[in-house]
N, C-alpha and C positions, 0 to 999 in steps of 0.2 A: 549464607551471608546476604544482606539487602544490600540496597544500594549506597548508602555512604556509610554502613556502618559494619561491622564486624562481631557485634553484642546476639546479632539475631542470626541462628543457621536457618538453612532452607534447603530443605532434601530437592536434590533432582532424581528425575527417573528420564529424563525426555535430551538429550546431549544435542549440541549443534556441530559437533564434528566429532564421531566413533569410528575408529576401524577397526575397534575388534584387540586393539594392540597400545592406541593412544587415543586416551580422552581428555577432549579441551572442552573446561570450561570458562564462558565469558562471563566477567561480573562487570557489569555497566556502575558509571555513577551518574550524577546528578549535577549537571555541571552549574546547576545555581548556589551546590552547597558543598563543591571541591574543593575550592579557595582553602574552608574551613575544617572538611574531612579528614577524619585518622584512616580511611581504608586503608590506600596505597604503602604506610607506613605500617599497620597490624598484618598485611596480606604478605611485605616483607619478611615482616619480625616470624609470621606464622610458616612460611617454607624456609625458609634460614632452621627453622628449631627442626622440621623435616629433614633436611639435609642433613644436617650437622648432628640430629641427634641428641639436640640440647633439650633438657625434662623443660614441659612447658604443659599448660593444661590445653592446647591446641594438639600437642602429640601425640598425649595420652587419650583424645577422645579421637583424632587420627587412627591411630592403632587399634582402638576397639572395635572403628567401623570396618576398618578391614578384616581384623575375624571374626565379624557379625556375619561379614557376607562372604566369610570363606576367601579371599582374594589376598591375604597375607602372601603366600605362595607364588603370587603373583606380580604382585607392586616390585618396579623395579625404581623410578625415582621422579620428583617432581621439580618444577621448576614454574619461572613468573617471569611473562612476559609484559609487556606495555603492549596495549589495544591499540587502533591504527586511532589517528583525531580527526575531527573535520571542520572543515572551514565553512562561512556562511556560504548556502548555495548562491548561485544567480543565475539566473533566467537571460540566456542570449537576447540582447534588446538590435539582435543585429540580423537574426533569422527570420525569413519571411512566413507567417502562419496563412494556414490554407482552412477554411472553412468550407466542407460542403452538407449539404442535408437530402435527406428524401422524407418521405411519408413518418417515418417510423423511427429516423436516424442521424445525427449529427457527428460531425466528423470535424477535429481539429489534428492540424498537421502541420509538421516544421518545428514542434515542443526542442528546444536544447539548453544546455546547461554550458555558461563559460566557466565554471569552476570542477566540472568534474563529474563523474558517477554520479548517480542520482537516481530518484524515481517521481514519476509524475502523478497528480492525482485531479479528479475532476469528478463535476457531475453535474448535473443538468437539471436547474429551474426556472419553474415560471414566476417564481418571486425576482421580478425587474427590479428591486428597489432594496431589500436587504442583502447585502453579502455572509455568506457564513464563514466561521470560523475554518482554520485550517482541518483543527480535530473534528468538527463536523463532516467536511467533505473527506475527511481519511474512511468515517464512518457511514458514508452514503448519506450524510443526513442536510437539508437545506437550511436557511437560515431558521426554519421554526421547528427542527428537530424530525420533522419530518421525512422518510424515507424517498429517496429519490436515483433515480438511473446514475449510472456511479461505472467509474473506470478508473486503471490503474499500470503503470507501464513502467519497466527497467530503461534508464537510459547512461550508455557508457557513452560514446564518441558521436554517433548518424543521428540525426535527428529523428524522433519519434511523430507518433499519432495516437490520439485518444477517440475511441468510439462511445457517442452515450445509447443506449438500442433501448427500444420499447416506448417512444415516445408516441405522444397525439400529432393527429397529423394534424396540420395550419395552426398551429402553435408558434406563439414565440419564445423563445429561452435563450435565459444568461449561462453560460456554459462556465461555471467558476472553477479556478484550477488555481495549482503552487506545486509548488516541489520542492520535496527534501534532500536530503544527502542522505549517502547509501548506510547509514548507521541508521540498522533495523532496531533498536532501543525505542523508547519514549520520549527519549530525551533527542531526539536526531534534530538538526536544524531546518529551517526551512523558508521559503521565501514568503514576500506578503501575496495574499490572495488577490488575481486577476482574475478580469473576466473576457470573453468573446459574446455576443449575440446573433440570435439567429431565429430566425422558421424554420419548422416543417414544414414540407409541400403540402398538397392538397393528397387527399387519398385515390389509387386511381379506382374508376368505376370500369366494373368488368360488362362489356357488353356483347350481346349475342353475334356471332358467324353472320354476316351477311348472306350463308345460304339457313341458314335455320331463322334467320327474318322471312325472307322469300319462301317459305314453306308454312309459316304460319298467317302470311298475310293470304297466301291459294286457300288455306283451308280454313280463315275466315269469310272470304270470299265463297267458297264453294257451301258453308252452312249457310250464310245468310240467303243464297240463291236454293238452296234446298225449303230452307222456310218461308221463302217467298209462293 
């Protein structure tokens, strides 16, 4: 099955909850084309004719699947639940965010959600002037499609933090970020893209033991007195 419709199968092999005993699966829809969808009405009509045993050409290709794969034997009954829904996320406008950086690394901290579960997304560019899309930064991508340092984080109740790693050092970057609600679909909601700004430090320079200076300054000293 697709997502609003019922016309089209779709073999799984890959389940988001097996134990061996009970398999669920989720069919997401499309919340721009629900309104107007027969899913939830043909997903009825099609466990109802399972249960009940009523001739339907859903039962009859039911049945065949299961003694294709041998699991007749097995099936013991199905049933249809309603998927959880979710609400627009929001972004705590009441949390204090902590920015820090080094050479290499930027850090935002204090990320929360006042509606709920959620997950946060961000990544790190030097483009100051375009914002990307949400589906970009889901993708690592900048505002020009461009691949960029990228992070990702669960957040239920404590507030979070986002690491971006592998940056230029003395750089400055817009650090753009949003979060969705915990509906891992396509269709999940999500906030409008913000951003934080910041630099890298400077990179540190590694320099020599103050006794391994003192030992190369004696034994230039002692050549230049040799070739004197």
């Amino acid at each position: 099955m697709d997502d609003t419709s019922c016309s089209q199968a779709s073999v799984y092999d890959d389940f988001s909850s097996f134990d061996y005993q009970t398999v669920t699966i989720y069919i997401n829809g499309d919340r721009a084309s629900d309104f107007t969808s027969a899913t939830s009405t043909l997903l009825d009509e099609y466990v109802t004719s399972v249960q009940d045993q009523t001739p339907s050409d859903f039962l009859t290709a039911f049945n065949t699947a299961l003694r294709s794969a041998s699991l007749t034997n097995y099936y013991s009954s199905i049933t249809l639940a309603v998927g959880p829904t979710y609400s627009l996320p929001v972004i705590d406008s009441g949390s204090s965010l902590t920015i820090t950086a080094n050479s290499s690394t930027i850090t935002i901290s204090g990320l929360k959600l006042s509606s709920g579960a959620g997950i946060f997304f961000a990544i790190a560019s030097t483009d100051l002037t375009n914002a990307p899309t949400p589906a970009q930064i889901r993708a690592s991508l900048d505002a020009s499609s461009s691949t960029v340092s990228s992070a990702n984080v669960l957040y239920s109740s404590a507030s979070v933090s986002l690491t971006l790693t592998d940056l230029i050092p003395s750089t400055t970057y817009n650090i753009y970020y949003y979060a969705a609600t915990a509906d891992r679909t396509q269709y999940a909601r999500v906030t409008s893209v913000n951003y934080v700004q910041k630099a890298t430090t400077k990179a540190k320079t590694v320099s020599a033991p103050r006794m391994e200076i003192n030992i190369l300054i004696t034994a230039l000293i002692a050549l230049f007195a040799f070739l004197l």
